[in-house]
Backbone as XML, in Angstrom:
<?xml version="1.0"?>
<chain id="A" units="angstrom">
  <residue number="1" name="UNK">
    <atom name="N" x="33.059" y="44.725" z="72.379"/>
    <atom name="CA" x="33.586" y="45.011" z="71.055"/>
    <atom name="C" x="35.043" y="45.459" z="71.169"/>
  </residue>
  <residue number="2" name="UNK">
    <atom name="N" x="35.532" y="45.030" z="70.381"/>
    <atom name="CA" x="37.338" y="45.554" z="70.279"/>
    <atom name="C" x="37.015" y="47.139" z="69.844"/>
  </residue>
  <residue number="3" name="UNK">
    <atom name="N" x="38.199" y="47.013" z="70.295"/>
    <atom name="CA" x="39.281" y="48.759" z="69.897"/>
    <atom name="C" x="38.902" y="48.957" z="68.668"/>
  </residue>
  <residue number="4" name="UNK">
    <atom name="N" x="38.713" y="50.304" z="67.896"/>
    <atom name="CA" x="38.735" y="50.735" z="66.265"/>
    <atom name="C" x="40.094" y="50.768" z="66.273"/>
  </residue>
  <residue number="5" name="UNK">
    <atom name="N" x="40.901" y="51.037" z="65.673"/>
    <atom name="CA" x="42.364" y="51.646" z="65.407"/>
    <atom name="C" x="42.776" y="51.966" z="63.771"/>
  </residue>
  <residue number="6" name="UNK">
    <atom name="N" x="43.021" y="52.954" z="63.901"/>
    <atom name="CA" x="43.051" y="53.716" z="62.650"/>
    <atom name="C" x="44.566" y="54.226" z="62.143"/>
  </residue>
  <residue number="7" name="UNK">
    <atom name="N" x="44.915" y="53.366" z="60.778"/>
    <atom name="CA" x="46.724" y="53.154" z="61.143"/>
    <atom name="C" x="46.640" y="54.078" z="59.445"/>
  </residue>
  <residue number="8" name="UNK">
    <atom name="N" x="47.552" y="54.878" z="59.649"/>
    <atom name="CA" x="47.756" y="56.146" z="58.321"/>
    <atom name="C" x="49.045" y="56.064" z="57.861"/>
  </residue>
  <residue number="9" name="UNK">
    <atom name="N" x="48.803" y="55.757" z="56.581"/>
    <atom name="CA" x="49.787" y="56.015" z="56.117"/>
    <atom name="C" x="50.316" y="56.923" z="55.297"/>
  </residue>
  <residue number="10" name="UNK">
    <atom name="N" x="51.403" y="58.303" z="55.475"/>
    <atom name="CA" x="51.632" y="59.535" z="55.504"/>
    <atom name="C" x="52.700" y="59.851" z="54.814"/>
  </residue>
  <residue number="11" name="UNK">
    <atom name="N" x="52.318" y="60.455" z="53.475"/>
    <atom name="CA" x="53.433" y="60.884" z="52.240"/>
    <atom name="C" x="53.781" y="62.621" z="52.422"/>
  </residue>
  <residue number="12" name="UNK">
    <atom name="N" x="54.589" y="62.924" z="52.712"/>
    <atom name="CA" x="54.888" y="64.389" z="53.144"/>
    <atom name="C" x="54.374" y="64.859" z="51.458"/>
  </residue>
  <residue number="13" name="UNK">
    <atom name="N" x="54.309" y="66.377" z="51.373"/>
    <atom name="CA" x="54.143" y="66.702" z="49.955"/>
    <atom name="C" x="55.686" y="67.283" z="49.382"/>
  </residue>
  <residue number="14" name="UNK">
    <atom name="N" x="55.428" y="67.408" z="48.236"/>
    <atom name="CA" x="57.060" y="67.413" z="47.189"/>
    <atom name="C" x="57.038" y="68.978" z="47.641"/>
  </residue>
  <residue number="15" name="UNK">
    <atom name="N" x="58.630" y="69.098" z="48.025"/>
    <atom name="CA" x="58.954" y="70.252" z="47.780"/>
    <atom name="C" x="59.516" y="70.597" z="49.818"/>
  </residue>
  <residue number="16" name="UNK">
    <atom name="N" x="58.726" y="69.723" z="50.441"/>
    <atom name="CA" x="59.620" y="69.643" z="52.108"/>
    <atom name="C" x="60.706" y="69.278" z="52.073"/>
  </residue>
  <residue number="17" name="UNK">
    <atom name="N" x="61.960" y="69.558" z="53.390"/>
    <atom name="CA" x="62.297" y="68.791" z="53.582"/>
    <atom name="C" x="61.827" y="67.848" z="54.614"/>
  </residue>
  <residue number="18" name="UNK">
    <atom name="N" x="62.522" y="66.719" z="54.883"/>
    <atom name="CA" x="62.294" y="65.640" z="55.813"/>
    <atom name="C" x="62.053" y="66.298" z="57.243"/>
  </residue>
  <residue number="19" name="UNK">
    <atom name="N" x="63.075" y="66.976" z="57.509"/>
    <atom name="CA" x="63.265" y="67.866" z="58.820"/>
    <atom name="C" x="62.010" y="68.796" z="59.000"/>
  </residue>
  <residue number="20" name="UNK">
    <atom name="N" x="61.917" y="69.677" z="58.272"/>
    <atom name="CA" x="60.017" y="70.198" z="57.807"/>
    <atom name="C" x="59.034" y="69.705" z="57.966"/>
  </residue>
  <residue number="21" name="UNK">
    <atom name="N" x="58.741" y="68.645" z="57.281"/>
    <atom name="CA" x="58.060" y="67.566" z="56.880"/>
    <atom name="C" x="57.651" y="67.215" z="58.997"/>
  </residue>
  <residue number="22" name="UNK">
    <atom name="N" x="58.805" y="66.603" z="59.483"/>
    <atom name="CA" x="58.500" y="66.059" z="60.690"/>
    <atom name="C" x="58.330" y="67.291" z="62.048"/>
  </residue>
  <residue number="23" name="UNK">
    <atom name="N" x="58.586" y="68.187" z="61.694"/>
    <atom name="CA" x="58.599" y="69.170" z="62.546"/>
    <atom name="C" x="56.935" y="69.786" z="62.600"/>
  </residue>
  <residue number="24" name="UNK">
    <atom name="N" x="56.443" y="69.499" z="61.056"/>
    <atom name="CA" x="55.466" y="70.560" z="61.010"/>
    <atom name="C" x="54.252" y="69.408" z="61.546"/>
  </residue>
  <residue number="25" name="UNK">
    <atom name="N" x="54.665" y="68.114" z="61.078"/>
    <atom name="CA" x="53.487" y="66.732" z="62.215"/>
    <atom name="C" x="53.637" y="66.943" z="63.765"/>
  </residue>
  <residue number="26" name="UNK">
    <atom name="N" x="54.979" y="66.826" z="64.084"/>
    <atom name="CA" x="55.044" y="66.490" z="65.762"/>
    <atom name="C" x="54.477" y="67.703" z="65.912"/>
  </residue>
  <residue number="27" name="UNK">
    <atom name="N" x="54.650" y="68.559" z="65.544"/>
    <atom name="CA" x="54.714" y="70.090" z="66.663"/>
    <atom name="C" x="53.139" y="70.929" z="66.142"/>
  </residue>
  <residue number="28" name="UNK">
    <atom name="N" x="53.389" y="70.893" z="64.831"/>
    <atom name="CA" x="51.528" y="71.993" z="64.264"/>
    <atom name="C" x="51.075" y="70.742" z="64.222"/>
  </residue>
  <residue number="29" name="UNK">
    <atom name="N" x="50.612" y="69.391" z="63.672"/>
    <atom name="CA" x="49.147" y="68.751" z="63.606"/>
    <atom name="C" x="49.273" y="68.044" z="65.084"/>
  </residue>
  <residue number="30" name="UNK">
    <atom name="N" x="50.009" y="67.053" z="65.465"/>
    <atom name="CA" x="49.622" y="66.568" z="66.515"/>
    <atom name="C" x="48.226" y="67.000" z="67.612"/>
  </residue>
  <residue number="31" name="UNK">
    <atom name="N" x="48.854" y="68.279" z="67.920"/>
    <atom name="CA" x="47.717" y="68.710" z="69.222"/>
    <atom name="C" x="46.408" y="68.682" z="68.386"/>
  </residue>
  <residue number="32" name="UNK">
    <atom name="N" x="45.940" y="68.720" z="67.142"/>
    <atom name="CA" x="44.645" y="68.523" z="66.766"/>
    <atom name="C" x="44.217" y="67.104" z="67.558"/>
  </residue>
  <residue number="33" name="UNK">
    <atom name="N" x="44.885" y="66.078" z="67.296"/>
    <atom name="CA" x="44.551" y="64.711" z="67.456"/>
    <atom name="C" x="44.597" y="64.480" z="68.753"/>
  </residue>
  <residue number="34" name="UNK">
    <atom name="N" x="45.514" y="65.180" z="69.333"/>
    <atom name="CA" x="45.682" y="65.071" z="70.966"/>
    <atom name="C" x="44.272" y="65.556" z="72.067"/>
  </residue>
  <residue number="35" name="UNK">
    <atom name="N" x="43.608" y="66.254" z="71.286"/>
    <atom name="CA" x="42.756" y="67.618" z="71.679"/>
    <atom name="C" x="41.459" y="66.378" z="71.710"/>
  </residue>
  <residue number="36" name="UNK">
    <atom name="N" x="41.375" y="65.403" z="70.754"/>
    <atom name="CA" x="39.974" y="64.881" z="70.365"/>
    <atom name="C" x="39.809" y="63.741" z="71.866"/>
  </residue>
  <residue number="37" name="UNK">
    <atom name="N" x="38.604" y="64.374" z="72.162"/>
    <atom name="CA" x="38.222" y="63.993" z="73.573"/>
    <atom name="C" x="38.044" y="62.600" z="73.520"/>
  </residue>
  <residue number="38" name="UNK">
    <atom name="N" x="37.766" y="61.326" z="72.560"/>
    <atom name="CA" x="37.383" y="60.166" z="72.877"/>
    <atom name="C" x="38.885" y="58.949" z="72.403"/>
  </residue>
  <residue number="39" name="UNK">
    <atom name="N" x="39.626" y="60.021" z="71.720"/>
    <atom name="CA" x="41.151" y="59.275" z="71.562"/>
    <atom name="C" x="41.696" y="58.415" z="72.700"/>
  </residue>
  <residue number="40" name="UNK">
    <atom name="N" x="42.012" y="57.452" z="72.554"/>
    <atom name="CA" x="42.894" y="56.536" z="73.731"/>
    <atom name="C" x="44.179" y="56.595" z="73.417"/>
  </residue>
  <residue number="41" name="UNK">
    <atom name="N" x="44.710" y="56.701" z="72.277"/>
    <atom name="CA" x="46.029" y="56.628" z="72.131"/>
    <atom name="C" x="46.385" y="57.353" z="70.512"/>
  </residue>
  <residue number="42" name="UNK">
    <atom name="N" x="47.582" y="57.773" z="70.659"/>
    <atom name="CA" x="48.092" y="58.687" z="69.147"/>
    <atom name="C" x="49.380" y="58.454" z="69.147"/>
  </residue>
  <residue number="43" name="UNK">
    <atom name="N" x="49.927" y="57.458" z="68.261"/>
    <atom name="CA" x="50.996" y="57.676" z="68.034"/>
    <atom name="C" x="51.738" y="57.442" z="66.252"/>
  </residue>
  <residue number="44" name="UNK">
    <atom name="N" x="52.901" y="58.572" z="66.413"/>
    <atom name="CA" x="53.538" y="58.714" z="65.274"/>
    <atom name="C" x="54.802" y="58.088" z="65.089"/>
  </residue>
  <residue number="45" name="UNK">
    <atom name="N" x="54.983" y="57.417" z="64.246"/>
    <atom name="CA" x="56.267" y="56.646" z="63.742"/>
    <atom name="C" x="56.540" y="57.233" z="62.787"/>
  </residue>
  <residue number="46" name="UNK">
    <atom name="N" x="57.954" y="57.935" z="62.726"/>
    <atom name="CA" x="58.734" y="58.605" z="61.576"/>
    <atom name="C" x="59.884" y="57.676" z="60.866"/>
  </residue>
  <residue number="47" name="UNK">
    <atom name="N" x="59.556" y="57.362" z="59.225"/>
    <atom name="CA" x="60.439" y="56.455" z="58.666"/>
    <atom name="C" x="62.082" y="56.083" z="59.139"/>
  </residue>
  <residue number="48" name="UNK">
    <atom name="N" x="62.775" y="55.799" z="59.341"/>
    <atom name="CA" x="64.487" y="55.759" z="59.619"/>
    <atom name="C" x="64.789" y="55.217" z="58.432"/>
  </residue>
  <residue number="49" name="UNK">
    <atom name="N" x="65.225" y="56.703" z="57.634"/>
    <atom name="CA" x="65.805" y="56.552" z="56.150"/>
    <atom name="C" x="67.199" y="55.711" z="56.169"/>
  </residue>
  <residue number="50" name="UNK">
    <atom name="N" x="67.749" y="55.909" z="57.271"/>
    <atom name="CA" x="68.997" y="55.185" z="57.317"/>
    <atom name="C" x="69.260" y="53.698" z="57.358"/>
  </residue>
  <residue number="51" name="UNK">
    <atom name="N" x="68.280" y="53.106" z="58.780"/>
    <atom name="CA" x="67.669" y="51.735" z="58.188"/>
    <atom name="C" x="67.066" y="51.499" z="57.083"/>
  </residue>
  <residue number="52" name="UNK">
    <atom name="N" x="66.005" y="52.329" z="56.781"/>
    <atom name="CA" x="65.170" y="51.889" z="55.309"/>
    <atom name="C" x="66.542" y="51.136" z="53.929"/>
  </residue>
  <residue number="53" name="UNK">
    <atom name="N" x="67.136" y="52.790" z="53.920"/>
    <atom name="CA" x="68.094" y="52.788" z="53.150"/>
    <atom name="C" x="69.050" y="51.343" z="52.885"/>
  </residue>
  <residue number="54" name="UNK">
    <atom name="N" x="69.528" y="51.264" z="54.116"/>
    <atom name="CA" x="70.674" y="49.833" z="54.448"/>
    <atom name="C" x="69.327" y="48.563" z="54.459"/>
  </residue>
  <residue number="55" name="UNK">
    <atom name="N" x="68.382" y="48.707" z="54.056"/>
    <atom name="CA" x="67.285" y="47.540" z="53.748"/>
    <atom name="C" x="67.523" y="46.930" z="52.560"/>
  </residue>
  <residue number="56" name="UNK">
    <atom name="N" x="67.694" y="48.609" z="51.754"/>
    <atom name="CA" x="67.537" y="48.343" z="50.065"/>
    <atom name="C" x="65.689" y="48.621" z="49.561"/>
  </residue>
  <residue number="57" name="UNK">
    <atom name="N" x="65.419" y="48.841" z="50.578"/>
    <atom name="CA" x="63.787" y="49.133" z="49.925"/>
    <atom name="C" x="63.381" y="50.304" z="49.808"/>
  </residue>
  <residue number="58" name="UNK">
    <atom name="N" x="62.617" y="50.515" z="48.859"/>
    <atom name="CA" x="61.681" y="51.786" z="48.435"/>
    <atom name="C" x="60.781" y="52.795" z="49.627"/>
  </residue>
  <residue number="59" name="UNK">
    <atom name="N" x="61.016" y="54.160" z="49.761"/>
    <atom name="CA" x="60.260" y="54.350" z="51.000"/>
    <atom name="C" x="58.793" y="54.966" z="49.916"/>
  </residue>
  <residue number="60" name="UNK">
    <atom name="N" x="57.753" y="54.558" z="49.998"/>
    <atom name="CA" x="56.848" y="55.052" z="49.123"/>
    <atom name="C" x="56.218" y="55.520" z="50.379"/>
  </residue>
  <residue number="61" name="UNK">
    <atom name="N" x="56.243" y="55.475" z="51.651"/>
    <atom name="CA" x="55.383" y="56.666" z="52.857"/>
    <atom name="C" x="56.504" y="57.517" z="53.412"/>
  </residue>
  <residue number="62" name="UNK">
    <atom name="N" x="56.020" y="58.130" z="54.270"/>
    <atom name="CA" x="57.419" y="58.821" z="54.812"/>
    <atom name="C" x="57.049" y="58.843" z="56.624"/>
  </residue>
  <residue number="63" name="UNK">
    <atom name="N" x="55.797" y="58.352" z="56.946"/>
    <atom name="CA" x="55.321" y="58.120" z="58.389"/>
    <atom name="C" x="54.658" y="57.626" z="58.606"/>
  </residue>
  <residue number="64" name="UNK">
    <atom name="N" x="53.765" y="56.965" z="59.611"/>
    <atom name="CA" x="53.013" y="56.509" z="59.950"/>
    <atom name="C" x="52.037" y="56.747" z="61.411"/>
  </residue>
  <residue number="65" name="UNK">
    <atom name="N" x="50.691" y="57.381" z="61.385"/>
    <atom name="CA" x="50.171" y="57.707" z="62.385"/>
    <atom name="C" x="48.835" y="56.441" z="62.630"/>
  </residue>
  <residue number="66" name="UNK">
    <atom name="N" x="49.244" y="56.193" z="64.276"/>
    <atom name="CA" x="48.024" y="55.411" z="64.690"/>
    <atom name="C" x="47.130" y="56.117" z="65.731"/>
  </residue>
  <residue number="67" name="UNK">
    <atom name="N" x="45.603" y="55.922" z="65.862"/>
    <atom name="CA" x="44.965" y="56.380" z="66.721"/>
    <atom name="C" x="44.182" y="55.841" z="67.069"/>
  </residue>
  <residue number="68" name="UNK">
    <atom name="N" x="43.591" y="55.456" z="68.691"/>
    <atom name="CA" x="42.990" y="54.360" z="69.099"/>
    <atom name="C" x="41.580" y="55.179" z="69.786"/>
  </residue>
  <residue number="69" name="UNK">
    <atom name="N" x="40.308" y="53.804" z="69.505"/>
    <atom name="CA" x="39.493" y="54.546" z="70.268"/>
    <atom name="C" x="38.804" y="53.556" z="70.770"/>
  </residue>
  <residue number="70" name="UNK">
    <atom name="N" x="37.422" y="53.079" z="71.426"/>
    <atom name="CA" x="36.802" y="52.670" z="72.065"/>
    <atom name="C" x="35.795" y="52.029" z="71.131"/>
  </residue>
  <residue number="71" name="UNK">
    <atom name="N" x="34.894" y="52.529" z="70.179"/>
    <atom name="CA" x="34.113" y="52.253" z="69.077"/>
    <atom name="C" x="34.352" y="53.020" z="68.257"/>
  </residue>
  <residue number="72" name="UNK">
    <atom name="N" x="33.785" y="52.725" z="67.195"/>
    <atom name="CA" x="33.535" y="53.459" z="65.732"/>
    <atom name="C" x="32.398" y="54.598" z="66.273"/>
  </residue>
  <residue number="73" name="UNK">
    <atom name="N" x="31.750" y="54.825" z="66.770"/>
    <atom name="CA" x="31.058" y="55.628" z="66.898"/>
    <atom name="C" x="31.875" y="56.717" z="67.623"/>
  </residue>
  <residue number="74" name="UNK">
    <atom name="N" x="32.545" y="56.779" z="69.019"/>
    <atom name="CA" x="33.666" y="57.304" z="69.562"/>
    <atom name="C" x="34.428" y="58.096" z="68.364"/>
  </residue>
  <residue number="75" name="UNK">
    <atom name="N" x="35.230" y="57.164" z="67.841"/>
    <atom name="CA" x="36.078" y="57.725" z="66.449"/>
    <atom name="C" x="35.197" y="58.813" z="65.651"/>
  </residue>
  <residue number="76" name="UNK">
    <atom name="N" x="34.198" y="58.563" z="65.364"/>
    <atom name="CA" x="33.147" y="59.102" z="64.354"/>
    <atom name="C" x="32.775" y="60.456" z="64.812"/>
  </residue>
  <residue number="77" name="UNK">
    <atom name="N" x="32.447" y="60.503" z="66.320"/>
    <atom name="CA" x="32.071" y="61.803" z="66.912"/>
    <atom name="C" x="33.201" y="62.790" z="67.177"/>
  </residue>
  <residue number="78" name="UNK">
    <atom name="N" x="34.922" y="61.908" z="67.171"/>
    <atom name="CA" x="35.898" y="63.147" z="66.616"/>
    <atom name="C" x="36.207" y="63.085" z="65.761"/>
  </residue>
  <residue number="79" name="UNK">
    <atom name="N" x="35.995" y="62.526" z="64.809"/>
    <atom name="CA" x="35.902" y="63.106" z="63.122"/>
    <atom name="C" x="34.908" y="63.984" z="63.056"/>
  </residue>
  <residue number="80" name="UNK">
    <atom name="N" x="34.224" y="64.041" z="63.701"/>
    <atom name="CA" x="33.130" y="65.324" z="63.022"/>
    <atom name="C" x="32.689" y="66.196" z="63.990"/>
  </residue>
  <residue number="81" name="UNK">
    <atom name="N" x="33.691" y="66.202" z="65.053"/>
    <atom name="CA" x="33.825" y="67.670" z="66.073"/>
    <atom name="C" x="35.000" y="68.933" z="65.311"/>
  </residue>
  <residue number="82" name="UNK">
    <atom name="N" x="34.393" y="70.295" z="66.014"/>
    <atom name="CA" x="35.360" y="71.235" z="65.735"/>
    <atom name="C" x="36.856" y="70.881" z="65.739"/>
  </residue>
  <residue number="83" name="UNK">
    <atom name="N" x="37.508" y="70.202" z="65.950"/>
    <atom name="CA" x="38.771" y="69.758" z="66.276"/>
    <atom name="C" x="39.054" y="68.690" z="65.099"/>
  </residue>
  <residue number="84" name="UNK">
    <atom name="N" x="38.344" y="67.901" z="65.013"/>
    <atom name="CA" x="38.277" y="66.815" z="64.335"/>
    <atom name="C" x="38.578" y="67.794" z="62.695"/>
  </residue>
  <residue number="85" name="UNK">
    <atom name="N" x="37.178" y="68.428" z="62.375"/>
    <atom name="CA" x="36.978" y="68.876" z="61.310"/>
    <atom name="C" x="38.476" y="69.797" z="60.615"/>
  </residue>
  <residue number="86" name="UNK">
    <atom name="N" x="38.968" y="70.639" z="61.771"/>
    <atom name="CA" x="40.420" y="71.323" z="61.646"/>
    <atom name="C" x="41.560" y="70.499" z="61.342"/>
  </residue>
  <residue number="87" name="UNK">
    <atom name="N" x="41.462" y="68.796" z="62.308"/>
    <atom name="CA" x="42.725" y="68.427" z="61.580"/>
    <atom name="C" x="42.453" y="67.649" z="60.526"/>
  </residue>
  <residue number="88" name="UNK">
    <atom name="N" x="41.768" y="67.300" z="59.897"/>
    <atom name="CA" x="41.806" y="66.651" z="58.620"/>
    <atom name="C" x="42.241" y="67.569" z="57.551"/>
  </residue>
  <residue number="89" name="UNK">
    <atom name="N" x="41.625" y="69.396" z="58.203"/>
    <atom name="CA" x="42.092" y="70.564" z="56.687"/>
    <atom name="C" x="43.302" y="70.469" z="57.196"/>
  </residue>
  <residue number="90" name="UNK">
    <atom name="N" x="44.011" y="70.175" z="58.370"/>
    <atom name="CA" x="45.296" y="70.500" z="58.411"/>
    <atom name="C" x="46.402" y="69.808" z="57.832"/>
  </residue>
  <residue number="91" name="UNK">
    <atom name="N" x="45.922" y="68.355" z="57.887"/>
    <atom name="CA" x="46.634" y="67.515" z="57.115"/>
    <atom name="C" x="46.626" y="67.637" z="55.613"/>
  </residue>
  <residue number="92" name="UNK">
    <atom name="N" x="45.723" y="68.330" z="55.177"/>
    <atom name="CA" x="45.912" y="68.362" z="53.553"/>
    <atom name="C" x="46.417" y="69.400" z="53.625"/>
  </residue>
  <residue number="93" name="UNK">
    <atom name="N" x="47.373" y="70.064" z="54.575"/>
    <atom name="CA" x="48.223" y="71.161" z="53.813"/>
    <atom name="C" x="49.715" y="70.681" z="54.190"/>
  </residue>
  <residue number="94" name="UNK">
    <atom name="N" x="50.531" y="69.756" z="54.556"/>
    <atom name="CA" x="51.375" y="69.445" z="54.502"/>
    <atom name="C" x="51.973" y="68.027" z="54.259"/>
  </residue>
  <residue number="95" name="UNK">
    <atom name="N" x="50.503" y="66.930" z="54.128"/>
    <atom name="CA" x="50.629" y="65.903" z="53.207"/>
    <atom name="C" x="50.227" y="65.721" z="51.875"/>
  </residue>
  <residue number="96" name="UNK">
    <atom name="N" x="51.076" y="64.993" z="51.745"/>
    <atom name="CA" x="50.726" y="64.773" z="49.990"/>
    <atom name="C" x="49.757" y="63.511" z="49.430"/>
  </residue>
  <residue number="97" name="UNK">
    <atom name="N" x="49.680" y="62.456" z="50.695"/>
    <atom name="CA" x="48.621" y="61.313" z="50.042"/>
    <atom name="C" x="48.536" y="60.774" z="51.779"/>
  </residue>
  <residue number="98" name="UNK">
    <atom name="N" x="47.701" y="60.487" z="52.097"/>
    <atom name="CA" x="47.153" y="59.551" z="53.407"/>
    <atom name="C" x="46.511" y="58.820" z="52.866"/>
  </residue>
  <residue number="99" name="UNK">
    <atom name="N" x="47.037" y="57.397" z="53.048"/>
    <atom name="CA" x="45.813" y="55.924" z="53.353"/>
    <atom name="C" x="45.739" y="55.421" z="54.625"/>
  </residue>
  <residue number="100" name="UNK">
    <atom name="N" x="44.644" y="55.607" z="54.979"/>
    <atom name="CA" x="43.669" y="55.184" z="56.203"/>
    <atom name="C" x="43.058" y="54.179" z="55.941"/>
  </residue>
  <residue number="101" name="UNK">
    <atom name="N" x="43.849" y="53.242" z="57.008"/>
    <atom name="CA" x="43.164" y="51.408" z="57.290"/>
    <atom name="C" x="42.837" y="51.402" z="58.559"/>
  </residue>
  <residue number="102" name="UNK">
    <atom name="N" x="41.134" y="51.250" z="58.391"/>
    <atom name="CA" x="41.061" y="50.914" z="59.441"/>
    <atom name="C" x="40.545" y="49.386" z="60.667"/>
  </residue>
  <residue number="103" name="UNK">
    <atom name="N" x="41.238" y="48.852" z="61.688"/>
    <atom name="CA" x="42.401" y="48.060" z="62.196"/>
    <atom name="C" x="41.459" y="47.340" z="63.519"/>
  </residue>
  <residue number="104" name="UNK">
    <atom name="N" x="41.610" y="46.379" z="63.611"/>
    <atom name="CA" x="41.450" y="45.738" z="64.971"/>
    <atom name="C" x="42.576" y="45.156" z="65.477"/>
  </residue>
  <residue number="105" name="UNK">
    <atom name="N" x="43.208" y="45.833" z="66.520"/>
    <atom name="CA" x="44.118" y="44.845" z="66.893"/>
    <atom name="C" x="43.985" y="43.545" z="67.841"/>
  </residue>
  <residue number="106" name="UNK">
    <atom name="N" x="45.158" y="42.482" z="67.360"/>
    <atom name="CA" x="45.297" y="41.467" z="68.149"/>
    <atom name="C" x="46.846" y="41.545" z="68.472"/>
  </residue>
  <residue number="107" name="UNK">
    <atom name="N" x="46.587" y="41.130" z="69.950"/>
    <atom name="CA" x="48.631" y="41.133" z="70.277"/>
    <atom name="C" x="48.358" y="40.235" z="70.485"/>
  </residue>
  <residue number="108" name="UNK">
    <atom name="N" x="49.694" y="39.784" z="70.213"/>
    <atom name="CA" x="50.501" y="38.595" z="69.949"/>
    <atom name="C" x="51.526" y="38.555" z="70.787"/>
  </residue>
  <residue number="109" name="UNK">
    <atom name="N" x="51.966" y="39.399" z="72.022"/>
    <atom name="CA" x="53.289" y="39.209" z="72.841"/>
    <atom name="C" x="53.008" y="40.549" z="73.250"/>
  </residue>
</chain>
């Protein structure tokens, strides 16, 4: 069976700044996700307002977190460990909307 991969998409809440906003992901939530014993991989992509900007497009997220695991069941048992359970309250205190798709990847190169 392929990889689960679980790709988020992450609206800071009104009233951060950007600098806030990314300080309080890398540094306070991360180690929740880092901590979950069946994770293969975690990584965070922070928007580049400056590219965005010189695009001309709308930023309606402000990050993007991926996390890889082995099965859905894997994933499932750190969603609903002590760790698991902490960072999901943690994320509802400094985001404002998460959509969670979840992903099979295929590479292509």
């Amino acid at each position: 069976m392929a990889d689960v991969n679980i790709i988020s998409l992450i609206k800071m809440k009104p009233g951060q700044t950007r600098e806030e906003f990314e300080k309080r992901w890398l540094e306070g939530h991360t180690p929740f996700g880092k901590s979950w014993k069946n994770a293969k991989n975690y990584q965070v992509f922070l928007i580049n307002e400056d590219v965005q900007g010189k695009q001309g497009d709308p930023i309606p997220f402000d990050g993007i977190g991926i996390m890889t695991w082995d099965s859905y069941e894997a994933m499932i048992e750190d969603f609903e460990s002590e760790q698991g359970v902490a960072g999901f309250a943690d994320g509802a205190k400094f985001m404002d909307a998460c959509l969670n798709l979840y992903c099979t990847e295929y590479k292509q190169k």
